[in-house]
TORDRENKOL-321724 format. One record per residue (C-alpha): x, y, z negated; residue in one letter. Coordinates in steps of 0.001 Angstrom, whole numbers, padded with zeros to 6 digits, always signed. Example, Ala and Ser with C-alpha at 12.3 -4.5 7.8 and 13.67 -1.06 7.14 Angstrom:
+012300-004500-007800a/+013670-001060-007140s/
This chain:
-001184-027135+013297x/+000686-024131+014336x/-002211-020803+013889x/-002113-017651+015985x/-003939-014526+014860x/-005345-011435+017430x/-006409-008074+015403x/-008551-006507+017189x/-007716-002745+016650x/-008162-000289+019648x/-011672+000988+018586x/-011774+004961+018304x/-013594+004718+015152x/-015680+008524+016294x/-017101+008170+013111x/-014627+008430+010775x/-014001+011992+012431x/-010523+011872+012371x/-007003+012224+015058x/-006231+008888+013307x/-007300+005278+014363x/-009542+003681+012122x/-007476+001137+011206x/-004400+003504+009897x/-006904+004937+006754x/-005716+003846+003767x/-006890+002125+000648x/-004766+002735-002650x/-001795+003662-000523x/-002347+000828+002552x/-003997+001372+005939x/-007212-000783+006627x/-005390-002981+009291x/-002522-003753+006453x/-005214-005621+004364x/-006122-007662+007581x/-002860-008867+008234x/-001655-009792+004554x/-004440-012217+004867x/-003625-013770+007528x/+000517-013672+007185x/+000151-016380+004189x/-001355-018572+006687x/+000798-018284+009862x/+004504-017789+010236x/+003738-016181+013666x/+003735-012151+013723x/+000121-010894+013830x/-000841-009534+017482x/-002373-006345+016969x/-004484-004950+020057x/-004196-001330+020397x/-006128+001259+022109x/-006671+004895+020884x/-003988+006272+019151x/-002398+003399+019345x/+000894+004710+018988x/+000568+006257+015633x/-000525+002462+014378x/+003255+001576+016365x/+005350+004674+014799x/+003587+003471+011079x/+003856-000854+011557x/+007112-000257+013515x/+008161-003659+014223x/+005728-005266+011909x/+003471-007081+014696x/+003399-007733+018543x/+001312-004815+020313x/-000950-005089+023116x/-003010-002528+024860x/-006620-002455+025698x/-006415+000082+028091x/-010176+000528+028496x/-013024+000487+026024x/-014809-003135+027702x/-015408-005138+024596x/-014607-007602+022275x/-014024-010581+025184x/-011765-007681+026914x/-009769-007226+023786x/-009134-010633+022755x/-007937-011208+026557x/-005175-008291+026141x/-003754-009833+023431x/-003653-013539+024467x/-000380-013331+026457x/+001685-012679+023717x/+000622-016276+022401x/+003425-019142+022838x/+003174-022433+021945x/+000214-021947+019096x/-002730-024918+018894x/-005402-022503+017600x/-005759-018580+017639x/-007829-016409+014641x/-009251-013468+016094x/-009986-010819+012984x/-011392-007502+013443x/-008584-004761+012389x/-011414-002834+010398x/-012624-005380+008016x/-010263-005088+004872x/-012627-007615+002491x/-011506-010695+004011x/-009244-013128+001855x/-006280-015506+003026x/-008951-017969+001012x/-011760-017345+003304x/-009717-017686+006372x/-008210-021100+004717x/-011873-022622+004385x/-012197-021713+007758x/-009409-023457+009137x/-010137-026435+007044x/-013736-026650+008294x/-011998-026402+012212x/-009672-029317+011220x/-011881-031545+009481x/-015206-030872+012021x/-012619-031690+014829x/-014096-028108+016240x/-013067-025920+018965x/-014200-022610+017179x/-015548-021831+014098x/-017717-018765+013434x/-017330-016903+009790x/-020846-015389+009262x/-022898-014037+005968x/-026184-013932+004691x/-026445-009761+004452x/-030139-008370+003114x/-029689-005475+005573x/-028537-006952+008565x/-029206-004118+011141x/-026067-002869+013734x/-024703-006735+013430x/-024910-010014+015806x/-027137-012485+014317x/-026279-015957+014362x/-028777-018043+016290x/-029407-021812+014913x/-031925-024656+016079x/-034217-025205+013565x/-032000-023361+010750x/-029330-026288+011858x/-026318-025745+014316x/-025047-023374+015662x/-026731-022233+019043x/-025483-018678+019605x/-024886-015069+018920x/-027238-012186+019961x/-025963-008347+019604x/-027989-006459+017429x/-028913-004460+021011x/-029857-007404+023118x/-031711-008879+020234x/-035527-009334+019657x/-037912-007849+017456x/-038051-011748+015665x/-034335-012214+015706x/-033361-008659+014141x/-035521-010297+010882x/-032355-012930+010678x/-030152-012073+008067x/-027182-014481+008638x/-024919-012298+010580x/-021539-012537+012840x/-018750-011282+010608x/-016102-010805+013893x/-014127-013502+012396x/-013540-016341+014514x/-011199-019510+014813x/-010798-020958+018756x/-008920-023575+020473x/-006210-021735+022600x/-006096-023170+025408x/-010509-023615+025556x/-010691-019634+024838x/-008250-018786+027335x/-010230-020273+030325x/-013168-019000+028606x/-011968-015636+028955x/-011384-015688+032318x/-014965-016554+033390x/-017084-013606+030647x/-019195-011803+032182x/-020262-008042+031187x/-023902-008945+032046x/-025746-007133+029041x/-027286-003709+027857x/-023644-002400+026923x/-022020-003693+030224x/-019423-005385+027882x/-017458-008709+027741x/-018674-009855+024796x/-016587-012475+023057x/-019197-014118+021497x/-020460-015598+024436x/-017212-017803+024529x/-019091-019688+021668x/-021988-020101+024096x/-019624-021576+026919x/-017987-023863+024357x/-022283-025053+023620x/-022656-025330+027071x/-019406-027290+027541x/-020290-029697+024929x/-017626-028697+022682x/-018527-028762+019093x/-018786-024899+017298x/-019248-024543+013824x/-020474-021474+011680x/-018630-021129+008311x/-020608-019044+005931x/-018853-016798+003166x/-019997-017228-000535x/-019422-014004-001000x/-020645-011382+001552x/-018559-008526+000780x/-015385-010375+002723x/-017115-009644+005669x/-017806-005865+005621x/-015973-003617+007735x/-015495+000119+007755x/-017553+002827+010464x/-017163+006438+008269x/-015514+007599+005307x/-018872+006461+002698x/-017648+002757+003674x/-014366+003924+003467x/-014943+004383-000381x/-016942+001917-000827x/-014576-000621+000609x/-012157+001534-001760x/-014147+000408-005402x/-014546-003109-004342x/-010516-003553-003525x/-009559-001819-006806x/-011885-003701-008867x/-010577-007286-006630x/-007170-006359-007576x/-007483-005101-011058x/-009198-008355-012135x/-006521-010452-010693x/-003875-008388-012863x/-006231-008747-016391x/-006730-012558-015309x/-002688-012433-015564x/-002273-010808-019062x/-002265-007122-017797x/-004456-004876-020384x/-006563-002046-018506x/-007633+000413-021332x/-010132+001886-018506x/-009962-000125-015331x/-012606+002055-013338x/-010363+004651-013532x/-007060+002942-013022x/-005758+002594-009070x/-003429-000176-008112x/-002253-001466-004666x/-002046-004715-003525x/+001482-004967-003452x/+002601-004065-007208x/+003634-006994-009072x/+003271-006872-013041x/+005159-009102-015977x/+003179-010103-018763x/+001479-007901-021734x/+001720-004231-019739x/-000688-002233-020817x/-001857+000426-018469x/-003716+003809-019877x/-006676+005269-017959x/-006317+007502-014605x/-003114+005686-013897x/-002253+005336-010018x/+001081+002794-009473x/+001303+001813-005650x/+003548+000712-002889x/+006169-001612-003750x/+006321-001579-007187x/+007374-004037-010095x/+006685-003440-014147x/+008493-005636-016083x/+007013-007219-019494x/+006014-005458-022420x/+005776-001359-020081x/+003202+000814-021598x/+001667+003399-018841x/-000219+006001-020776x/-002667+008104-019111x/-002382+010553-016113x/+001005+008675-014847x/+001436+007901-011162x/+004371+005661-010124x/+005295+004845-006541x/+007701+002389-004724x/+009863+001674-007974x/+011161-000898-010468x/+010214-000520-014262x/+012127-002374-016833x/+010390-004765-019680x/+009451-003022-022718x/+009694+000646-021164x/+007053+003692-022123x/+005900+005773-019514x/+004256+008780-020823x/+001618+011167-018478x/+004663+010837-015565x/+005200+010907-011735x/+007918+008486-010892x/+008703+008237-007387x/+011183+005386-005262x/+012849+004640-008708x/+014825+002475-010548x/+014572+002008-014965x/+016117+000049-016881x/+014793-001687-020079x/+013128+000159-023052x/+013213+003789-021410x/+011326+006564-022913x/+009836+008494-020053x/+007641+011473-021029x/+005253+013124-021422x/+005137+015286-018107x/+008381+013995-016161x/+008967+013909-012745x/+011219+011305-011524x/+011569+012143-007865x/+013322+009608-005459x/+016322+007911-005866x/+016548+007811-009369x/+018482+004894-011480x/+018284+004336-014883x/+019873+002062-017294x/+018874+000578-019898x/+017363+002768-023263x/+017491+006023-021294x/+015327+008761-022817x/+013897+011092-020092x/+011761+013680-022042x/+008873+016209-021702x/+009262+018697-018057x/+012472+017021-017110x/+012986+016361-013438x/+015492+013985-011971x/+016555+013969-008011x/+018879+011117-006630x/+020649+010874-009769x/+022427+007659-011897x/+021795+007852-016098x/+023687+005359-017812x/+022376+003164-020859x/+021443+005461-023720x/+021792+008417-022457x/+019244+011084-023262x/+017681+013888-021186x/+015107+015106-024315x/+013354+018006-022513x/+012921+021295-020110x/+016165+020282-017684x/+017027+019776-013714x/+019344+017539-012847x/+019481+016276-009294x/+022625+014770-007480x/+023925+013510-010497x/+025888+010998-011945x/+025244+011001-015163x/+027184+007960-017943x/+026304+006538-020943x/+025075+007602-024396x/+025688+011376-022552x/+023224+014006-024327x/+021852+016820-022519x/+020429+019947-023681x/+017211+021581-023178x/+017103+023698-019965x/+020252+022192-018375x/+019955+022750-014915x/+022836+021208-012350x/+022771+023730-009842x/+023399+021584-006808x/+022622+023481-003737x/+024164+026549-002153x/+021591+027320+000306x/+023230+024774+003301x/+024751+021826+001293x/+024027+019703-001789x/+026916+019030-003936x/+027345+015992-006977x/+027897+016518-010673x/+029413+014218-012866x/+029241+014137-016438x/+031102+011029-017780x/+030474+008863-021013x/+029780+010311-024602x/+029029+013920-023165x/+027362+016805-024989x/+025604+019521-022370x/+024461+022255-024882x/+021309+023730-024427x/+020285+026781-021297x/+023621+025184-019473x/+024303+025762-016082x/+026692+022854-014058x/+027645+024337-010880x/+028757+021448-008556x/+030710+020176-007705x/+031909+019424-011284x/+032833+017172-013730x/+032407+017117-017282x/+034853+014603-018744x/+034369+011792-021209x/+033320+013285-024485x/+033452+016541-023645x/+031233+019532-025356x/+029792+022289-023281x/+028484+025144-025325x/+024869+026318-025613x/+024057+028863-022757x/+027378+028193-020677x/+027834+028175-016833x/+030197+025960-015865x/+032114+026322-012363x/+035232+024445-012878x/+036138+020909-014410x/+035739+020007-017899x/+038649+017852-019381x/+038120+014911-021111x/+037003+015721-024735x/+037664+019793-024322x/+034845+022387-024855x/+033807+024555-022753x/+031872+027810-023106x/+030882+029487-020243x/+029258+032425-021325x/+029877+036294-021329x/+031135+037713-024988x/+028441+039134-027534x/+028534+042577-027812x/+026383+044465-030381x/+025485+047777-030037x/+024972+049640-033823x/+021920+052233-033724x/+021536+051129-030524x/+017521+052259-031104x/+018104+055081-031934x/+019911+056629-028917x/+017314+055705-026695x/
């Protein structure tokens, strides 16, 4: 059965207080609506159509190309929403409509859903919950605690029928073609003067077609985000989702509560991650990489069996069995090879290190192309910009960089090549020459005394 999906995402969201939509907020480094959609991509091959209102163009300039967009142009409800977005639909049987605010729900939960819809022979099914304090949601209305019957809005709702506690979670399966006409004859005939899309499944009851309710086990899938609190909230419940999944897998979590990791990081086998760690974005750690504490990586591939000491490492590449640490800062653009030592207050800018080469301590070196088993000296700095352009240094295989060295690029320091301790360098170094850069020592005698 070929599956469309509508996210609903053109609310203001006033209560977040923010220039921002709602949905763009982020949890451990992805926006709110990002959680939505990875849900629902493992279960379609069809780009998610995402219907934008307020500020919808800064959800466009972030997701790019990502989905389809549609506008609501006016504020009229869910029924209004789902209508904007229908167009963009082609050949699909079936259309999930998801609200772009809800970040709990679970490819899992959406596949029981769809199963239910199959095997029921239904033309929508309704995802509700059983929540102890149901107030501000639709309740789901049954006959005689049996089917379905409908939905009332918390503000149309009676005294009797606020006391339900099985709720609408905004999570819906239809037939496409059913909805569609549906659509077309809502009416905005309640207290909010809205088109509510939950009297579709009323018209479908009326119709005779058969609508189901699908109830989560768990009803935290269902919870969606109003203000920053829930923000949070939603926050502790997605680390602690994802952080199981990784110890279920063979990743050890000295102090999980305090660890953050995004959805998208993939880990090898046997990493062990130190507390107040933060890795996000696109990540991969290879097998046997210990993160000690107080290290945040982002975007970047880490070899098996490297240590990671108290680092930032940013849009980076390492190789296998790096020392890196304590208190570098690897900012983007960085590749390593293999047994590359990157030491304590070392920083590293768009720059290539070659296997066993070693970088022990106090140094910059940025635009750099750096070979192997090349030593550099504490408080080397490659002095790569003169105020309008950046310029490359090059320091070839088997180099020694004494320490407090200055490499003025662009330069090259040849294979095997010495620099001397406290040396600017401004011109190339041949092949396995020394160079000393440096001013000669004078002393004074009774120099003290004079003065």
């Amino acid at each position: 059965m070929k599956i469309g999906a509508i996210v609903l995402a053109a609310g203001k969201g006033t209560r977040m207080n923010s220039k921002y939509p709602k949905v763009l907020h982020k949890i451990l480094n992805k926006p709110i609506l990002g959680y939505v959609t990875d849900a629902v991509k493992e279960l379609t091959d069809k780009k998610p159509i995402v219907v934008i209102g307020h500020g919808g163009e800064y959800i466009q300039e972030y997701f790019e190309d990502t989905y389809l967009y549609r506008t609501q142009d006016q504020q009229l409800g869910t029924g209004d929403a789902v209508k904007a977005g229908m167009d963009a639909l082609e050949d699909e049987e079936a259309v999930l409509v998801l609200c772009g605010d809800a970040p709990m729900i679970t490819a899992e939960t959406l596949r029981t859903m769809i199963e239910q819809y199959i095997k029921d022979e239904a033309k929508a099914v309704v995802l509700s919950a059983d929540i102890e304090d149901s107030k501000g949601y639709g309740r789901i209305i049954r006959i005689n605690d049996g089917p379905f019957e409908r939905i009332v809005e918390e503000k149309d709702a009676t005294e009797i029928e606020k006391l339900i506690k099985e709720v609408n979670s905004g999570t819906y399966i239809f037939d496409r073609v059913l909805l569609e006409e549906a659509l077309n004859g809502l009416t905005n005939n309640n207290s909010q003067g809205e088109y509510y899309l939950t009297d579709v499944l009323e018209m479908f009851k009326k119709q005779g077609q058969r609508v189901e309710v699908c109830k989560a086990n768990d009803n935290k899938v269902i919870l969606g985000i109003n203000n920053r609190v829930q923000l949070e909230e939603a926050t502790l419940l997605i680390k602690r989702r994802i952080n199981e999944k990784h110890m279920m897998a063979g990743v050890t979590f000295e102090d999980s509560a305090s660890t953050y990791i995004s959805s998208d990081v993939i880990f090898g086998e046997d990493v062990v991650i130190g507390p107040n760690v933060s890795i996000t974005g696109n990540t991969t750690i290879g097998d046997d990489v210990v993160i000690g504490p107080n290290s945040i990586i982002k975007d970047s591939k880490i070899g098996k069996g490297t240590t990671i000491l108290s680092s930032i490492i940013l849009n980076s590449e390492l190789g296998e069995n790096c020392i890196i640490g304590p208190f570098a800062y690897l900012r983007p653009d960085n590749v390593l090879g293999d047994k590359v030592k990157v030491g304590d207050f070392v920083e590293l800018k768009k720059t290539k290190v070659g296997d066993g080469s070693k970088i022990p301590h106090h140094s910059y070196i940025g635009d750099a192309l750096v070979g192997e088993k090349v030593n550099i000296g504490a408080g080397t700095i490659t002095c790569n910009y003169d105020g309008e352009h950046k310029y490359q240094t090059i320091i070839e295989d088997g180099a020694f960089i004494g320490s407090n060295s200055n490499l003025v690029a662009p330069v090259t320091i040849g294979k095997e090549a010495y620099v001397g301790a406290g040396s600017t360098i401004t011109k190339d170094v041949p092949k396995r020459a020394l160079a000393i850069g440096r001013s000669k020592q004078i002393n004074k005698d009774n120099w003290k005394k004079k003065n």
